[in-house]
Steps between C-alpha positions, in 0.01 A plus 500: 500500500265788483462709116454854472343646209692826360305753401635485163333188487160624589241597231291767632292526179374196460203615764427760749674323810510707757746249718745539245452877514558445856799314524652723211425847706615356810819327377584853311517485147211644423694819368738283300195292358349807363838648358535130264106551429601863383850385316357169315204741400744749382668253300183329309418871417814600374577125327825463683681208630680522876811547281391830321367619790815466685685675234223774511560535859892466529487184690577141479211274362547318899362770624196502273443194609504492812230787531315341304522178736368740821685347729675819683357819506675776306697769629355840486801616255385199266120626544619855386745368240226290297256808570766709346618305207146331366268762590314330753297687792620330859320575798612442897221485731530480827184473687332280756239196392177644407264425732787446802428776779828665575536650815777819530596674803745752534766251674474306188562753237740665612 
């Protein structure tokens, strides 16, 4: 029987590996592993538990904690809620690799 690692179980800063980087980017949570950096952060800073941040947010301490975990990526309504509610400055980008030549013809725009 084969195991697969979660990313939850991964610990990207423990070293500069760029296959987990890799395998995080390309299985998609990328955005949600950034959003727990941002909320844990948020907490430490503001000395609150997953409970009183829940309560600061209006939402069950599950759902905390399961940001925090990264294992989906968060709706945009959940991006703008937390941007709303703690202050914090979100940014969607939506661009190609750097470095990746993109090729655009008219066909393909449109």
């Amino acid at each position: 029987m084969t195991q697969t690692t979660r990313p939850s179980d991964w610990r990207p800063w423990q070293g500069n590996d760029q296959k987990w980087l890799f395998e995080v980017n390309r299985g998609g949570v990328a955005l949600a592993r950034e959003v727990a950096v941002a909320i844990v952060a948020y907490r430490a800073a503001h000395k609150l538990s997953q409970r009183a941040l829940a309560d600061k947010l209006g939402w069950k301490p599950s759902v905390v904690s399961r940001l925090e975990a990264a294992e989906h990526n968060p709706s945009i309504d959940t991006l703008l809620e937390l941007s709303r509610k703690l202050g914090l400055k979100m940014r969607i980008e939506v661009a190609p690799e750097p470095g990746v030549p993109v090729k655009v013809t008219k066909a393909r725009a449109a």
